[in-house]
C-alpha positions as CSV (number, residue, x, y, z in Angstrom):
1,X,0.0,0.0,0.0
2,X,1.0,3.8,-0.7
3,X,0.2,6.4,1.5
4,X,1.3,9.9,0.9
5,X,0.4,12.3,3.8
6,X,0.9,16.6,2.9
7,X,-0.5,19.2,4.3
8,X,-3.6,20.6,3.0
9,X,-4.3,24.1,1.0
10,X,-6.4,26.0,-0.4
11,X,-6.4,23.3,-3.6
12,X,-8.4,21.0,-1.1
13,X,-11.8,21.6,0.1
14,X,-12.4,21.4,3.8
15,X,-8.7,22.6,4.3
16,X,-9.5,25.1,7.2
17,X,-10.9,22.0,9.0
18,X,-8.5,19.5,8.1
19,X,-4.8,20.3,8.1
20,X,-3.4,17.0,6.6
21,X,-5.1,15.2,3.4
22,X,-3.8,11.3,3.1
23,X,-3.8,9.9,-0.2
24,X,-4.4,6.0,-0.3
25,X,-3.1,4.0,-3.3
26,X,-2.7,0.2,-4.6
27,X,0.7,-0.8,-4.5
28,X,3.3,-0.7,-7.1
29,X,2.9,-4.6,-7.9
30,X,2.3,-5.3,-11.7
31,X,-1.1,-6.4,-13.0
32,X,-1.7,-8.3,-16.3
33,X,-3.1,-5.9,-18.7
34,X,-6.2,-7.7,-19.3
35,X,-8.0,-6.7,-16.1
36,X,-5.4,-4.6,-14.6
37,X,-7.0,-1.5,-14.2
38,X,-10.3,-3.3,-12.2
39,X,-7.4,-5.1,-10.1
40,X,-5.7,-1.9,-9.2
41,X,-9.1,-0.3,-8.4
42,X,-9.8,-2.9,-6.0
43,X,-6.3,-2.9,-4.2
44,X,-7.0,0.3,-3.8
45,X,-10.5,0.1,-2.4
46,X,-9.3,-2.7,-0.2
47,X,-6.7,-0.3,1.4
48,X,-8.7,2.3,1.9
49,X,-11.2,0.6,3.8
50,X,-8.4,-1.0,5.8
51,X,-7.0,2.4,6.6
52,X,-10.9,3.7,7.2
53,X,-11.4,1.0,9.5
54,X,-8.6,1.9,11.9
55,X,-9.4,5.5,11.6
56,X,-12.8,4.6,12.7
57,X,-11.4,2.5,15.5
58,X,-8.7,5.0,16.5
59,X,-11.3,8.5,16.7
60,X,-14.7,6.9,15.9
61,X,-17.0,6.8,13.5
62,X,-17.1,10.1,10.3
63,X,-18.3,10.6,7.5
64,X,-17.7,11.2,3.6
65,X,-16.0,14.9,3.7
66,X,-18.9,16.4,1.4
67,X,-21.5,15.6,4.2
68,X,-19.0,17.0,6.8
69,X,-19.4,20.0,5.6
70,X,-22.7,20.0,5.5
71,X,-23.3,18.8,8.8
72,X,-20.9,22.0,10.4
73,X,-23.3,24.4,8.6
74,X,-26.1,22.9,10.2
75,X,-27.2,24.1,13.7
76,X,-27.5,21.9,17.0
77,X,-25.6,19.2,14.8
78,X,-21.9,17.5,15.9
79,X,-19.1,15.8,13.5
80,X,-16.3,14.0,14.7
81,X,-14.0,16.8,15.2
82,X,-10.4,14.4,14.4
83,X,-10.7,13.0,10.2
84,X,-13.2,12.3,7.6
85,X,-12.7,10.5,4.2
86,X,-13.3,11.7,0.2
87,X,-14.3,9.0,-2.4
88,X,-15.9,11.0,-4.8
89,X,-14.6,10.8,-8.1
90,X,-12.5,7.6,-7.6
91,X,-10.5,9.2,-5.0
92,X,-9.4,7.4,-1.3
93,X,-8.3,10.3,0.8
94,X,-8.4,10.4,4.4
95,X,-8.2,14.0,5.9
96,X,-6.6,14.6,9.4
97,X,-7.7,17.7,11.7
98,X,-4.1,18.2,13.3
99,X,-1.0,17.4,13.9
100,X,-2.2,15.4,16.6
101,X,-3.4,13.0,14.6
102,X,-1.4,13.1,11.7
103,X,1.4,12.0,13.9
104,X,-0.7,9.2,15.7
105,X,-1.6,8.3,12.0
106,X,2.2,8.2,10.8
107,X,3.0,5.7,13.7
108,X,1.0,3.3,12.8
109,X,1.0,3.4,8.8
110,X,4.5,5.0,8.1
């Protein structure tokens, strides 16, 4: 598995909530061409649920980062205030609040 963890700018959305964006990708392994691509798209799935999982395990249960946003612009309501995760468009990104847990998230995964 790939991760690349950066801060976030103002190129991502949600980056005055989140400072870190993690991007989740298959590994480098080589795929036949026939089927490759669905291959790679799966590895990649599968990691990012893997990495999802322990997030949820680690800070508790968030949400898509669209919905997130949503949810802060909505009164009386509560998100969890530590990640949240982007799939839209075939992407697998995890985005961290802080340092905090950007660092707890590089002990475990890098």
């Amino acid at each position: 598995m790939k991760l690349q963890i950066r801060k976030t700018d103002a190129r991502f959305t949600g980056n005055d909530f989140f400072k870190y964006v993690v991007d989740i990708r298959a590994d480098g392994m080589s795929v036949p061409v026939i089927g490759g691509l669905q291959q790679q798209i799966a590895r990649r799935m599968l990691n990012f649920i893997e990495v999802r999982d322990w997030c949820i395990q680690t800070w508790g249960m968030s949400c898509e980062r669209t919905i997130y946003l949503d949810i802060l612009g909505a009164e009386g309501r509560q998100v969890n205030t530590h990640w949240s995760w982007h799939t839209e468009f075939g992407e697998t990104k995890i985005y961290l609040a802080s340092d905090k847990e950007a660092n707890w998230f590089k002990l475990k995964w890098i």
